[in-house]
C-alpha positions in Angstrom: 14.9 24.3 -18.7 13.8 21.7 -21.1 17.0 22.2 -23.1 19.0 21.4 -19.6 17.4 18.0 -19.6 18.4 17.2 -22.8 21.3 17.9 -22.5 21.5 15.8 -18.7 19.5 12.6 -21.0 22.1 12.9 -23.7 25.1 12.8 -21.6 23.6 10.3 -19.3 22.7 7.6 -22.4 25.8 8.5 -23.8 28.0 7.4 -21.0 25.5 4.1 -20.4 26.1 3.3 -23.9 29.7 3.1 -23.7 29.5 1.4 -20.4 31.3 4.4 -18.1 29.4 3.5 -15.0 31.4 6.1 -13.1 30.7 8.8 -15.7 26.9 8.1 -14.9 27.0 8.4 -11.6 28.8 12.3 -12.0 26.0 13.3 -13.7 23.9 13.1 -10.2 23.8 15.5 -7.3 26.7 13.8 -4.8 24.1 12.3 -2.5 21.4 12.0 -5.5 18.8 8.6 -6.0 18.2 6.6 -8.6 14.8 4.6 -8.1 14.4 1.8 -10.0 11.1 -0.2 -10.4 12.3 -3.4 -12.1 13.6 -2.1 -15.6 16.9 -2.6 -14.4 17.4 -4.6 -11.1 14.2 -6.6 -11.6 13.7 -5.5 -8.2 12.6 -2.3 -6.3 15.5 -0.2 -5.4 16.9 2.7 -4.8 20.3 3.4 -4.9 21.7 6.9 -2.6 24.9 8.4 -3.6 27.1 8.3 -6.3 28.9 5.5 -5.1 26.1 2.9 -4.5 24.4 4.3 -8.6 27.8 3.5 -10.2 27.7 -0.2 -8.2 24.4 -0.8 -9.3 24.7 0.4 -13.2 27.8 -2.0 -12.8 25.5 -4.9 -11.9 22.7 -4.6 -14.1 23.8 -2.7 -17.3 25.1 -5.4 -19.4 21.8 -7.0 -18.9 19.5 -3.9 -19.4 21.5 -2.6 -23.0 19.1 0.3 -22.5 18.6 2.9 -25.6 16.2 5.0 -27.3 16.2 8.0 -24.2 13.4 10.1 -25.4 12.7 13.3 -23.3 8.9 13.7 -23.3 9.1 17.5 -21.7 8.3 18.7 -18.4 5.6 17.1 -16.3 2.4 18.5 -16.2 3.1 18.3 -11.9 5.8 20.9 -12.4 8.1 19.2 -10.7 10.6 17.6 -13.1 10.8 16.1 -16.3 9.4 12.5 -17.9 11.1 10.4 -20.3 10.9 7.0 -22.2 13.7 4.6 -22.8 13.5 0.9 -24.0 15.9 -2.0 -22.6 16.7 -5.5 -23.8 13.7 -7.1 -23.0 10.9 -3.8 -22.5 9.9 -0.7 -22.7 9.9 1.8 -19.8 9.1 5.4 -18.5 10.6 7.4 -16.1 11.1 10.9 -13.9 13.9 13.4 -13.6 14.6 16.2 -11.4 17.4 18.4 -11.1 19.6 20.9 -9.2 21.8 23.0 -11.2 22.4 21.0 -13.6 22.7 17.4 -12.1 20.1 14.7 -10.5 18.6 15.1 -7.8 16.5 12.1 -7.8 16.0 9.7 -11.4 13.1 7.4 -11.5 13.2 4.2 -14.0 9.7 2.1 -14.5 9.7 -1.0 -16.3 6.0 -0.5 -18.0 5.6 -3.8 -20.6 8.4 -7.0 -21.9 8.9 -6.9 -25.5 6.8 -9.6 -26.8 4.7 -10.1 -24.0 2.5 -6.5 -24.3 -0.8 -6.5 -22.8 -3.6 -7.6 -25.2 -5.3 -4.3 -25.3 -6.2 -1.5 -28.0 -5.1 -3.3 -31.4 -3.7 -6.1 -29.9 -7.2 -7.0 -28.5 -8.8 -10.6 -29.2 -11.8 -10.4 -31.6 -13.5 -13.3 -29.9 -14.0 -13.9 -26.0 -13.7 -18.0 -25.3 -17.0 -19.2 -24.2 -15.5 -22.0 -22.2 -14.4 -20.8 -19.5 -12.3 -22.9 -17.1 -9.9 -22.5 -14.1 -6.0 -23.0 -15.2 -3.2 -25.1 -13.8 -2.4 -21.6 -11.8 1.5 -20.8 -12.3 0.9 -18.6 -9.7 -1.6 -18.9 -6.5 -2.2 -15.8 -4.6 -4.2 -16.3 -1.2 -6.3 -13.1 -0.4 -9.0 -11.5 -2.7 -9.5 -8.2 -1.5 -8.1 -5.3 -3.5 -4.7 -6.3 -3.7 -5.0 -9.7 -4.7 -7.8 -8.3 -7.4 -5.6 -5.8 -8.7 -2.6 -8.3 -9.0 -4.8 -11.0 -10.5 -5.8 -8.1 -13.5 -2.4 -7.3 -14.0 -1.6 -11.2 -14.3 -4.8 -12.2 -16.2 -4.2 -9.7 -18.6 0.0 -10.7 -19.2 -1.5 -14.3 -19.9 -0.3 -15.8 -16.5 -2.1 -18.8 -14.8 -3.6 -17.7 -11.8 -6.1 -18.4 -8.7 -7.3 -16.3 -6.5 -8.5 -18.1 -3.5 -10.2 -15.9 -1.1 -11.8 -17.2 2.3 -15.2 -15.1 2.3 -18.1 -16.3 0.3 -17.8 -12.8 -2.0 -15.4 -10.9 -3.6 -15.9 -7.7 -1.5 -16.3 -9.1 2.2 -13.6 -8.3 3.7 -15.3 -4.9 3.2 -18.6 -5.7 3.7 -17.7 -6.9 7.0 -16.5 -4.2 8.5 -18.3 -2.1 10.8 -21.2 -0.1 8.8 -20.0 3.3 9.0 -16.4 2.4 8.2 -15.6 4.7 4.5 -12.5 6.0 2.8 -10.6 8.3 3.9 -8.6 9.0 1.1 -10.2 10.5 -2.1 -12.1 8.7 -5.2 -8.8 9.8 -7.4 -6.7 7.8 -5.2 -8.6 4.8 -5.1 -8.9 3.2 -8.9 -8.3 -0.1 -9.8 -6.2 -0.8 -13.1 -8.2 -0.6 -16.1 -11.6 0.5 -14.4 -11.6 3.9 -13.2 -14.3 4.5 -10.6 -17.5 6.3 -12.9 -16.9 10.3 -12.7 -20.1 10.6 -10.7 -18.5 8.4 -8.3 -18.4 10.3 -4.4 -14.9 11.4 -2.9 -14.8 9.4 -0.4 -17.0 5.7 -0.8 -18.8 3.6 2.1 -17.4 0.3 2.7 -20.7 -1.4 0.9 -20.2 0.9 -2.5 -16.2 -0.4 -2.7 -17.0 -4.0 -1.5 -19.5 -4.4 -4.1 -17.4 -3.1 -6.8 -14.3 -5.5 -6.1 -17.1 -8.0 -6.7 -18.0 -6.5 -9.7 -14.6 -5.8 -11.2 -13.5 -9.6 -10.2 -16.9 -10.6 -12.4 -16.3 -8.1 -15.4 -12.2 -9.0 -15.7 -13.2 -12.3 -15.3 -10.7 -13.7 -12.6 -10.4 -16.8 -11.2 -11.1 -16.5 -7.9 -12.4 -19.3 -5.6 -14.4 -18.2 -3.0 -15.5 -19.8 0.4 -11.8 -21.1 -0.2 -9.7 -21.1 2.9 -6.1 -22.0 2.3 -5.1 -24.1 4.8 -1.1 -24.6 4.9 1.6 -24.1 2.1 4.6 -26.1 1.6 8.2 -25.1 -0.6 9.2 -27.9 -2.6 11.5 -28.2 -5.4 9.2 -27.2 -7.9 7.5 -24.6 -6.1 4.3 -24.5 -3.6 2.5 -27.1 -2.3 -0.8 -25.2 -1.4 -3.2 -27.1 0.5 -6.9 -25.4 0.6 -10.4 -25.8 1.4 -13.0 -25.1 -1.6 -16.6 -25.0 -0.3 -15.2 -27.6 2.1 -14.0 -30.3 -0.5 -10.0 -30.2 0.3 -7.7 -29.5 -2.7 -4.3 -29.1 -3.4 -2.7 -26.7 -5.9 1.0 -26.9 -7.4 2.1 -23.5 -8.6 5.6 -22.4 -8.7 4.7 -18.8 -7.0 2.8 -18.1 -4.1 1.7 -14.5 -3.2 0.2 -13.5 0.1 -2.1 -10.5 -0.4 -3.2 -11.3 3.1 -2.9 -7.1 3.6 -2.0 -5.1 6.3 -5.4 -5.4 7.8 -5.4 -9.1 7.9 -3.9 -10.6 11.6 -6.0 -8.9 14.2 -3.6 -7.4 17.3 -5.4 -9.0 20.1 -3.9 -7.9 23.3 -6.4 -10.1 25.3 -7.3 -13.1 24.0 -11.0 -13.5 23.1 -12.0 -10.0 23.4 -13.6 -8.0 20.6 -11.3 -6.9 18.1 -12.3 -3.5 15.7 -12.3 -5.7 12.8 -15.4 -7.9 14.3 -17.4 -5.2 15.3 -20.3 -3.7 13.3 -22.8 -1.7 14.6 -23.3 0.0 17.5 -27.4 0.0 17.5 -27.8 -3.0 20.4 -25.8 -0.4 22.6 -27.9 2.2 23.2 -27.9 3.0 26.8 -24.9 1.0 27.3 -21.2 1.6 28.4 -18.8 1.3 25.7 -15.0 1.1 26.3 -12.4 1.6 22.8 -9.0 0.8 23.2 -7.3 2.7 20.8 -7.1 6.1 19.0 -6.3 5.7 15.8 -8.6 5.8 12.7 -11.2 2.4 13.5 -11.6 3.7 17.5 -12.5 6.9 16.1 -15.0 5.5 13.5 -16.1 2.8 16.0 -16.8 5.5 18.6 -18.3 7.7 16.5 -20.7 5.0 15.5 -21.1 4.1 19.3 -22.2 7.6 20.1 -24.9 8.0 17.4 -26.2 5.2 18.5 -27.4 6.4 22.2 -23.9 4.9 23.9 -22.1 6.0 26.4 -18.5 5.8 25.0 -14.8 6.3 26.1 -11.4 5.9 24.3 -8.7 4.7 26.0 -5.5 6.5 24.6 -1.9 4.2 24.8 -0.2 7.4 22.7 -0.5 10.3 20.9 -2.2 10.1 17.5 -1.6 12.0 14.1 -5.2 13.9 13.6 -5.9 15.6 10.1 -8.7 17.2 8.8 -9.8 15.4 5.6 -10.6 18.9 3.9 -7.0 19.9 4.7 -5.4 17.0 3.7 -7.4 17.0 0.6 -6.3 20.5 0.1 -2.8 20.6 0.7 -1.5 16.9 0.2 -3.7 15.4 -1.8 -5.0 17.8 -4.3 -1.4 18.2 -6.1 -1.8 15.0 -7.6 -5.6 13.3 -7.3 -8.0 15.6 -7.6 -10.6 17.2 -10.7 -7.8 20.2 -10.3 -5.1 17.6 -11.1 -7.1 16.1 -13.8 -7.6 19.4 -15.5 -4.1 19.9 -15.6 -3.3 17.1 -17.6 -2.0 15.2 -14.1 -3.6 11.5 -15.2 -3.8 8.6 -12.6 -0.8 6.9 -13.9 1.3 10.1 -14.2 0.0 11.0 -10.5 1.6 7.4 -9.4 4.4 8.1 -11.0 5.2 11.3 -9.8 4.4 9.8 -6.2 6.8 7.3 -6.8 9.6 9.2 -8.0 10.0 11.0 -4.2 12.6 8.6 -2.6 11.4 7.0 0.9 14.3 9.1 2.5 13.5 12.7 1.2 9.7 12.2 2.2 9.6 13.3 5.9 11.7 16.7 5.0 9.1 17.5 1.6 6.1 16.7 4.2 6.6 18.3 7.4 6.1 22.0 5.4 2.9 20.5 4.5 1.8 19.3 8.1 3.1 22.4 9.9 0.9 24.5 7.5 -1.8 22.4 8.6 -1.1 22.6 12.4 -0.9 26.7 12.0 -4.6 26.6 10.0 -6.6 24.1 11.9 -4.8 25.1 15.3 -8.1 25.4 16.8 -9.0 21.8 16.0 -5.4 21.1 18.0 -6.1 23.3 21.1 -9.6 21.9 21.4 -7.7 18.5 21.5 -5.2 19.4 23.7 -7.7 20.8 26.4 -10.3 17.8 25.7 -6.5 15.8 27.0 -6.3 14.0 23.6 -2.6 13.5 22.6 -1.9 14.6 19.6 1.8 14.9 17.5 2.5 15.3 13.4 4.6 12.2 14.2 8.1 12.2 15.9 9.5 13.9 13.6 6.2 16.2 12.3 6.7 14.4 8.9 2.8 13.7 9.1 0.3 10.4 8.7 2.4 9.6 5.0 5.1 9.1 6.7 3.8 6.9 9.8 1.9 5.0 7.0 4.7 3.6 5.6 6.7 3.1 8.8 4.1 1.2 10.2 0.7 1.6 8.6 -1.1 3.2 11.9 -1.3 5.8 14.4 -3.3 8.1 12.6 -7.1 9.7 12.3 -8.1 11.9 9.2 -10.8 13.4 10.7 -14.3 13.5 9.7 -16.1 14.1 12.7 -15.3 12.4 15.8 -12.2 14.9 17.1 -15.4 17.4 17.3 -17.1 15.1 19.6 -13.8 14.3 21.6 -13.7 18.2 22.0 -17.5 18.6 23.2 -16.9 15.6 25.7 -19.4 13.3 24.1 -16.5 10.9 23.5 -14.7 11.0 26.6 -11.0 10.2 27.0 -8.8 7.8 29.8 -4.8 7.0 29.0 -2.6 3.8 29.6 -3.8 0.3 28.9 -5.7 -2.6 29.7 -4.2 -5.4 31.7 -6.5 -7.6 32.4 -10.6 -8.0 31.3 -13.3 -9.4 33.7 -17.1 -9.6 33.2 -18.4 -6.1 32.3 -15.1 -4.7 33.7 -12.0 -3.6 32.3 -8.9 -3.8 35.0 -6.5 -0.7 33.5 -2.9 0.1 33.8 -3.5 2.6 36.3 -4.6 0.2 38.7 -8.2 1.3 38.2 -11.2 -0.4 36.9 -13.8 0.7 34.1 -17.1 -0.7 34.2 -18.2 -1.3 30.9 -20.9 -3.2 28.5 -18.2 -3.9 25.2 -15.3 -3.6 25.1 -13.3 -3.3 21.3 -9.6 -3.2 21.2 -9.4 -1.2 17.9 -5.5 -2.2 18.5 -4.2 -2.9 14.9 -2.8 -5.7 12.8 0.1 -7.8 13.3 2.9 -7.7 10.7 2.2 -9.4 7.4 5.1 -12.0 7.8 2.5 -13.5 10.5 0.8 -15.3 7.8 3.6 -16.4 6.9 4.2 -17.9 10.0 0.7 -19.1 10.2 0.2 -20.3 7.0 3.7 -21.6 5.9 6.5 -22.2 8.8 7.7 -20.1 11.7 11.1 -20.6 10.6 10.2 -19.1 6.8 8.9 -15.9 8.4 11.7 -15.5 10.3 14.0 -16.3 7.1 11.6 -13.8 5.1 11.7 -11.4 7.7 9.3 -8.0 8.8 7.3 -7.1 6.0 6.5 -3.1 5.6 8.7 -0.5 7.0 11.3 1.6 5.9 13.9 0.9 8.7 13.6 4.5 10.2 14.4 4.0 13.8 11.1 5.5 14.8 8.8 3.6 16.9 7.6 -0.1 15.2 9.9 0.9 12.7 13.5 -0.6 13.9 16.6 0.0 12.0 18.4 -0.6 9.7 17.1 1.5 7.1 16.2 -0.2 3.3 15.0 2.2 1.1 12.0 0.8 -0.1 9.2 -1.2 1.7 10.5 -4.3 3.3 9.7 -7.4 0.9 6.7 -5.7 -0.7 6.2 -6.5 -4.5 9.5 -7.8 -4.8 11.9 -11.0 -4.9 12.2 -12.1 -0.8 14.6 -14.7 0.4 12.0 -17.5 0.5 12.1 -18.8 -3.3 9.3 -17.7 -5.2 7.4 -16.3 -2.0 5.9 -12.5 -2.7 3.9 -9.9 -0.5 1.7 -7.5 -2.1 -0.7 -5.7 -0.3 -0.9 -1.7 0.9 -3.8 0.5 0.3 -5.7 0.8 -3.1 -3.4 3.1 -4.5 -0.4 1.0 -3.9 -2.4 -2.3 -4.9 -3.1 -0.5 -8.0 0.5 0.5 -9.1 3.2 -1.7 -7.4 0.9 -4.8 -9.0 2.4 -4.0 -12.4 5.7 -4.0 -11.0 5.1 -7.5 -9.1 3.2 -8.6 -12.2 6.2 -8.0 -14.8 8.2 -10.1 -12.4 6.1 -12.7 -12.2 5.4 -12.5 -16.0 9.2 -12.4 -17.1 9.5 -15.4 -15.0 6.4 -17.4 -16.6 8.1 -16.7 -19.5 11.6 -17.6 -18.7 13.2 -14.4 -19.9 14.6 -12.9 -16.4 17.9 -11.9 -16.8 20.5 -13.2 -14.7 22.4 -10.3 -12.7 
């Protein structure tokens, strides 16, 4: 099968070489993708059919002048082939699959601009500078939790000017404030920063406190700048740039750069139904409960955790369900989603971090629900006495509308799902019990709910989400510029919180928006991890005033 490929690289380079879009786009499947992460469209994209891959090889392959295809053999994942390939201005990697013979799916990575490589390996300094001192930041970037720290390593390292101004007094505490039994749910292998794997003795799935103090560590030991106790107030567009207007320690500043990034993340603009009640993200412990009644509004993954925490602390607890939830075991998603790609199996087959990202990245947004739902309904068949315990306990429970699983939801609209570590168990035995609908209105030690009835209870916590992320952009910049920029995350699927029409990558996440010079970057630590090269190169072609005009 290598041969097939190439043969499918050859004919492919061959035809971009001598410009014949259209002879490029015949070498894909009639409905095939091409995903590209900035090598060519200094953008993320994806293109579907032959149609819209000839259009966009028309637009961008003067620019590009890509050569040097190299077929590096089949991946270790089994599931396609990896190649390298060098354009006008940087080097790149990329991912092949094919059908008989043509493309199913093609994924091009932009990975380093020639002349601008990362100073590591041989190109590393001999001498650190002992005077340290913050820069004239080309680039500000308000939020310093992990996707403003993984951006700022990407950026430190490419030699761009940049703050990190972060509102909590540590590098860590929008972690360390969370409730105390809050942990990952997703697995160590997942979860690494750039450069600084987590230690292999690391657990599977951390606490809150062991990631929050290593952000604070990894800001420290790649040496950041990042203000803390900084609150940024307002920004303002002007020609230049940004005017950004913050708060350091409570001494008022004002910083000029020409980008501003907002890794305010997806867990950043509390969803609170009722004004002034207690929202999941200010709760912490459920120990001055004991004895007490305890109402969580919610059932997604914080009431669960929040519940759970409730319980083992002598309360007497209930979760009010607005809609059925996606519940997964952690050992099954582990084992049948997960494991493919991070895990020590994965490791031992030669599937790295990077090449795990990859691979994950080479599965266009559209063909995910259809490669997932095989996985979910194997889980629903062996963990269907989790389900019917569920379903008789009256929790609601679905694999999503369209039983494409919690992936899917998560990129739709980053919620509506539990991986279970425990508390469905106690749902089941009763010990968390269950009510449905909403509440409508809150009085002292009472809850007034959409039934009409009335829930007497000590706390209340509407573990309810997080508002879109254009909402700091509202907040922090104009109305008028988030509703130029638009929703940000989402896919466009026409499922619910996910309105139409459909984009093909992540709305205005890590790329170019339509307010000048304004970028999101956020998502879990995976994503932080790898889409903060991509945003990174942008930034760093831009610094550097080589970005091709298309």
């Amino acid at each position: 099968m290598t041969v097939v490929a190439e043969r499918w690289l050859e004919s492919f380079s061959a035809a971009l070489a001598r410009g014949d879009t259209q002879a490029a786009a015949q070498l894909f499947e009639p409905d095939g993708y091409w995903r590209d992460l900035v090598a060519f469209t200094w953008t993320l994209h994806t293109a579907q059919g032959r149609s819209a891959i000839s259009q966009t090889f028309e637009r961008t392959l003067a620019a590009a002048a890509p050569t040097t295809w190299t077929l590096n053999g089949e991946s270790p994942a089994r599931d396609g082939y990896l190649f390298a390939f060098s354009t006008r201005l940087g080097r790149g990697i990329g991912h092949l699959r094919l059908r008989e013979g043509r493309a199913w799916t093609l994924l091009t990575a932009l990975r380093e601009l020639k002349g601008h490589e990362e100073p590591a390996g041989v190109r590393r300094v001999h001498y650190a500078d002992p005077e340290k001192q913050s820069p004239v930041p080309y680039v500000v970037i308000v939020g310093g939790g992990q996707g403003g720290i993984a951006l700022g390593a990407r950026l430190k390292r490419l030699g761009v000017p940049t703050v990190i101004v972060e509102k909590n007094a540590r590098a860590g505490d929008s972690w360390r404030k969370r409730y105390k039994t809050l942990c990952l749910h997703d697995p160590v292998w997942y979860d690494h920063l750039p450069y600084l794997p987590f230690p292999d003795h690391w657990p599977v799935f951390s606490t809150k406190d062991k990631i929050a103090d290593w952000l604070e560590m990894y800001a420290s030991v790649m040496e950041l700048d990042y203000w803390t106790s900084t609150e940024c107030l307002n920004a303002r567009p002007v020609a230049a740039g940004w005017e950004v207007d913050v708060l350091r320690n409570g001494e008022p500043i004002t910083l000029r750069p020409t980008h501003l990034v907002l890794a305010t993340g997806m867990s950043g603009f509390p969803h609170r139904p009722h004004p002034g009640a207690m929202h999941s993200s200010e709760f912490s412990d459920g120990a001055q409960y004991r004895g007490k009644k305890a109402l969580i509004v919610g059932s997604s993954t914080s009431a669960h955790d929040i519940a759970a925490n409730l319980h083992a602390n002598g309360a007497d607890v209930t979760m009010l369900q607005r809609g059925p939830t996606i519940v997964v075991r952690s050992e099954s998603l582990m084992e049948l989603a997960w494991g493919r790609l991070y895990s020590e199996k994965a490791l031992a087959a030669g599937i790295t971090t990077d090449l795990a990202d990859l691979t994950l990245a080479s599965v266009p947004f559209r063909e995910l629900p259809a490669l997932q739902k095989p996985i979910y309904d194997e889980i629903a068949r062996r963990d269907a006495d989790l389900y019917a315990g569920l379903t008789r306990a009256g929790f609601l429970h679905d694999m999503g509308e369209d039983g494409s699983g919690l992936h899917s939801i998560y990129l739709r609209r980053g919620a509506g799902y539990y991986i279970d570590v425990g508390a469905s168990q106690l749902i089941i035995d009763g010990r968390i019990k269950l009510k449905h609908g909403a509440v409508s209105a809150l009085a002292e030690n009472r809850a007034l709910l959409s039934d009409g009835t009335s829930f007497l209870a000590d706390l209340v916590v509407f573990a309810t989400g997080y508002g879109n992320m254009s909402e700091w952009a509202g907040k922090l910049i104009s109305p008028e510029v988030a509703e130029h920029v638009g929703p940000v995350w989402g896919l466009g699927s026409n499922t619910t919180n996910d309105p139409g029409p459909w984009q093909g990558e992540l709305r205005n996440m890590w790329k170019p928006t339509k307010q000048p010079r304004l970028w999101f970057h956020g998502g879990n630590l995976m994503q932080s991890r790898h889409y903060s090269l991509y945003l990174a190169l942008q930034l760093k072609a831009r610094f550097e005033r080589v970005l091709p005009t298309l």
